[in-house]
N, C-alpha and C positions, 0 to 999 in steps of 0.2 A: 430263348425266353418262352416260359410255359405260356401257349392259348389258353387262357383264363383272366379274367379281372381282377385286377389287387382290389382291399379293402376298400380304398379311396375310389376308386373307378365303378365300383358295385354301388356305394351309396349315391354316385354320379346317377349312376342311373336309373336305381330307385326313384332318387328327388326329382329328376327329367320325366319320367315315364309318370310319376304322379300328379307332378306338377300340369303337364300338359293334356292329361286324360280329365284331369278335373277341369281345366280354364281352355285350352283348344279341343275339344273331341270334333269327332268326324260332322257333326251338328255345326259347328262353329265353321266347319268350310262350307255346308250347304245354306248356311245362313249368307254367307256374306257373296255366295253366287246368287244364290233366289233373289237376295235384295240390288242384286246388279252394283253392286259398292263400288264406289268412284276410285278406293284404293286398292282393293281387293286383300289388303291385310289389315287386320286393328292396330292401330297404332298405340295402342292403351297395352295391347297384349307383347310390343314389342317392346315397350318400357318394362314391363312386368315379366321379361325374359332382362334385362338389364338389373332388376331388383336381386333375380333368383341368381347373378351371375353367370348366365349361360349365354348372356350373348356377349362374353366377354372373358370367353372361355380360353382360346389361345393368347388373350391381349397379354401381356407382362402387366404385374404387379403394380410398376411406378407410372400405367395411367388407368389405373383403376381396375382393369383385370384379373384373371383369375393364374393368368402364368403357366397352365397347363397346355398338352400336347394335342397331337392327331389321333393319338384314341382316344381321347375324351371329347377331343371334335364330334368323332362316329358316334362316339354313347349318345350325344345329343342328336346329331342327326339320327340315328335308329329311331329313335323316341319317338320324332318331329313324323318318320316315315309311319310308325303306326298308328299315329292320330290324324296323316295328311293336314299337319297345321301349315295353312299358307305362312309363311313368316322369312325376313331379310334376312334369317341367320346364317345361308349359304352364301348372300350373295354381301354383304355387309360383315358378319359374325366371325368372318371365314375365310374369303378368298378376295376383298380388300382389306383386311387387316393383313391378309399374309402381304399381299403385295407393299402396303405404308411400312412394316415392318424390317421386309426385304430391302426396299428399294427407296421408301423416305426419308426425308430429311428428321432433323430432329424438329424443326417447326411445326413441318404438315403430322406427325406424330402426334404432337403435344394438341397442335388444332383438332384431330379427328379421331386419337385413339379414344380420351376419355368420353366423346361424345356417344361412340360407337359399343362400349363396353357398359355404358349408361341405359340403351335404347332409345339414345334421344337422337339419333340420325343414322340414316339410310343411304349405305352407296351401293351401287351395280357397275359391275366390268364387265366391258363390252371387249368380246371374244370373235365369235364366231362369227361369219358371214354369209353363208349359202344354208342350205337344207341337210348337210350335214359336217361333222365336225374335222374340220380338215386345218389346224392351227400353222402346219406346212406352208397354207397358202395364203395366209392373209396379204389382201390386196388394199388395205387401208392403206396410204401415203402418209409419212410423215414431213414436212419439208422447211430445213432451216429457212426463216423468215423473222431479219434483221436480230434483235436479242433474245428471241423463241423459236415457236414451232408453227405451222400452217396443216393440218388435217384434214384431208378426204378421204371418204370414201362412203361404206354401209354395214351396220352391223344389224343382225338377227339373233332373234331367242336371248336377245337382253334380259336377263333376270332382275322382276323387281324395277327395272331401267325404267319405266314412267313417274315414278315417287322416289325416285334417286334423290340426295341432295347434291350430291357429287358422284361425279362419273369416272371411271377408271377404263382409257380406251388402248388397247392392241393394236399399233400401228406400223409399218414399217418403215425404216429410214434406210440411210446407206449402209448401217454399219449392222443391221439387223433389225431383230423386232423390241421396241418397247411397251411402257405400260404411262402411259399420259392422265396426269389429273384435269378433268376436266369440267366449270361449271355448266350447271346444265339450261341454266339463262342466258350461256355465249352468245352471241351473234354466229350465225349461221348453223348451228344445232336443232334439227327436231327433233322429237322425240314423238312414236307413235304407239302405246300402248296392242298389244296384240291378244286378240281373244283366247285364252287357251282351251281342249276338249277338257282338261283333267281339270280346270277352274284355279290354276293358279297363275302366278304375276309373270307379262312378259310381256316386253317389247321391240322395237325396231330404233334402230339410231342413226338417219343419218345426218354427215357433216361435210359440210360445204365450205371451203377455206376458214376452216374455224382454230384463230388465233389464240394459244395459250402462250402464256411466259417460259425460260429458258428450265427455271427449276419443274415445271408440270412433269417434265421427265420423272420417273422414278427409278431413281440406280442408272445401269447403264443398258443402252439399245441393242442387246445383242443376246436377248432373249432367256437369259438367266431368271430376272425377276416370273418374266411370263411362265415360264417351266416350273420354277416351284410351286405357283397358283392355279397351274393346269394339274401339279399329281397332287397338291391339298383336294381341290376341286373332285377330282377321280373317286380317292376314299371317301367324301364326306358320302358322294353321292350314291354310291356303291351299299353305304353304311346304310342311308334313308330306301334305297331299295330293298334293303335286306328285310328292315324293321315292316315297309308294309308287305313283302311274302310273307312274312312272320305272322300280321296282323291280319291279312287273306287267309291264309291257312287256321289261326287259330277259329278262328268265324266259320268255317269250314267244318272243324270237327263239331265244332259246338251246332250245328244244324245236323251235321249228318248224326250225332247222338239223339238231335231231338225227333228229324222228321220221322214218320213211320211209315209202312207199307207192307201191306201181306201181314200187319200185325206183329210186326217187327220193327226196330230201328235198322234207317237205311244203313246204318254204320256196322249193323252185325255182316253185312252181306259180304264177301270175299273180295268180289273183285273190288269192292269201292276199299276196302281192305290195304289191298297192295297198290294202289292207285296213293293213295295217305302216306303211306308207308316210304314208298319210294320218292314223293313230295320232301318228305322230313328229312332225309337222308340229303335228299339235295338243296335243302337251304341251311341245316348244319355243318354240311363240309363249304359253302361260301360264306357262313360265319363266321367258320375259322380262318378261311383264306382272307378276308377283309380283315381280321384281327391282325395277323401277322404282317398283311403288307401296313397296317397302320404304327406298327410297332417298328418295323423295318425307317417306314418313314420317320418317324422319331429320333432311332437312333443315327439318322444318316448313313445306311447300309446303300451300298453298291447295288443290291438289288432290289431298294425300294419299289424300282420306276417300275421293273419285270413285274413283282408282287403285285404293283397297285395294277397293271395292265391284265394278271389272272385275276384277279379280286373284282373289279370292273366288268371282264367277259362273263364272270361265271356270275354277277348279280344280277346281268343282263339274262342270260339264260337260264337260272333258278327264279328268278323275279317274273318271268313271262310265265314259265310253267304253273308258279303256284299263283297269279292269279286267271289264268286259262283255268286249272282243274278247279279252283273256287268257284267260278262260274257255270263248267257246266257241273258239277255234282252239287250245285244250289237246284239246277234243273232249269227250269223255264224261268223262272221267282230270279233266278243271277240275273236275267236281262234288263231289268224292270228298274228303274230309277230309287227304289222305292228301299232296295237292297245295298249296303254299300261295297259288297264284292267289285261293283259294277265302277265305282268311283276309284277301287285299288288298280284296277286294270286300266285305267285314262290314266292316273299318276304313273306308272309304270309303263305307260307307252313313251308321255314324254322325259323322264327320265332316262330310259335308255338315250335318248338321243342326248342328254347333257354330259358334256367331255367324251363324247364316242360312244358308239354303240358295242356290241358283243361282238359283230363283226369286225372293227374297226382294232378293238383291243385282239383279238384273236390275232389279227395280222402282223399288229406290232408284238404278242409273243412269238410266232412263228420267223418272223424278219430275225428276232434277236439271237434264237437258235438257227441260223444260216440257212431258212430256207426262202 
């Protein structure tokens, strides 16, 4: 399949990248940090992502969605990455829609898809547990208790998880890992919001004998559902790395045409030259690689998993570079609040860490080729 965007997928991202440069720009997240916002996303702007259809973008057709795939997922995420719009669409949009899809009933469907494709409700799945992503080990208990489930354990880097309305938890039972619907008013559930540096939504979960009913399961316990929502998860995120190196580097050039020095623009100078040069080089070739593993994922190719795990390492290591060299070739001015280079590089710190870092994927392609 040629790296490039059919028609439909080019005007995707026209309407995304217009849409959210006009109603989220980079103002819209410093507003809603500076005001310390109790939600840390607009809820006004998550319906009006429900209007435009985008946040209902993989949902099928019969509950109100848009019926499209995992590259149209990324065209949205890119978008989202170069305006750093806080918004539920990874954690809601995405990767609990995959899971109700995968793994739900036709009731919890019909109760959550169209809501969700709407912008009129918010879920978060709770994954992880430690400080880094190790889905291998989750140590959350599942435990049959009489005609349901019984839940312990802790979850970390909850996306969105404070303003959930429903919660999607990773746990394990005997027969593997599943994926649990769970309210988030239960009896023995906290939830504790967590301050992020990049200023987006995250929190911590933990559950203490917390009683859900037999169907909360989604699908079956033996990590299927969890695996398709970990490599949706991978590309979206991969996709919103990509889009802010994109939007670090373009800010980049546009400074270094403007600043002068010596009575020149700094941008005539050589070295800052090839320094640019070799930046573009390397967030074009992890374009195309998030392209392919996304299309891969689509078509249900054997190599999706491999793709999305080069697509993942190389967002993580062209995503650091280009905003490292945004920074210092802003000069001193990168450091300073005042600049948003400085806001791409806190999103892309913690990004690397959501579904695995560069390391992390690096290892699962090196493992795949036997070493």
């Amino acid at each position: 399949m040629p790296l490039i965007l059919t028609d439909e997928q080019s005007m995707l991202k026209e309407a995304a990248e217009g849409f959210l440069s006009e109603n989220a720009p980079i103002t819209h997240l410093r507003q809603l940090r500076d005001d310390r916002d109790a939600d840390g996303v607009s809820r006004n702007l998550w319906r009006a992502f429900g209007e435009m259809g985008l946040a209902g973008v993989i949902i099928p057709e019969a509950y109100g969605g848009s019926g499209l795939g995992a590259v149209e997922a990324g065209i949205v995420a890119e978008a989202i990455g170069r305006n750093l719009t806080p918004s539920p669409f990874l954690s809601t949009g995405l990767l609990a829609v995959r899971a109700l899809i995968d793994g739900g009933s036709e009731a919890q469907q019909t109760d959550w898809l169209p809501r969700f494709a709407a912008g009129e409700a918010i879920a978060a799945v709770a994954i992880a547990e430690g400080p880094k992503h190790r889905p291998d080990r989750i140590a959350t208990r599942a435990e049959r208790a009489g005609n349901g489930w019984k839940l312990n354990g802790s979850k970390a880097l909850v996306v969105d998880g404070h303003i959930a309305d429903v919660l999607i938890v990773a746990a394990r039972t005997d027969d593997g890992v599943g994926l649990f619907l769970v309210d988030p008013g239960v009896a023995g559930l906290l939830v504790e919001r967590t301050i992020m540096v990049d200023a987006h939504n995250a929190a911590r979960v933990d559950l203490k004998d917390v009683s859900v009913d037999a169907d909360a399961l989604l699908g079956a316990a033996d990590g299927s559902v969890l695996d398709r929502v970990l490599r949706l998860g991978e590309g979206a995120v991969a996709a919103e790395m990509s889009g802010a190196a994109q939007a670090a580097f373009d800010r980049t050039l546009t400074y270094l045409r403007d600043r002068t020095q010596f009575g020149k623009a700094i941008g005539e100078f050589q070295a800052l030259q090839h320094r640019a040069a070799h930046l573009y080089s390397e967030i074009e070739i992890t374009q195309a690689v998030i392209l392919k593993a996304l299309q891969a994922l689509d078509a249900g190719s054997d190599d999706a998993a491999l793709l999305l795990a080069v697509a993942k390492a190389r967002a993580g290591k062209s995503g650091e570079l280009a905003v490292q060299e945004a920074v210092q070739m802003h000069g001193g001015v990168g450091m300073t609040d005042e600049f948003h280079v400085g806001l791409y590089m806190k999103r892309m710190r913690v990004a690397q860490e959501l579904f695995g870092d560069a390391g992390y994927h690096t290892e699962r392609v090196a493992r795949a080729g036997g070493y």
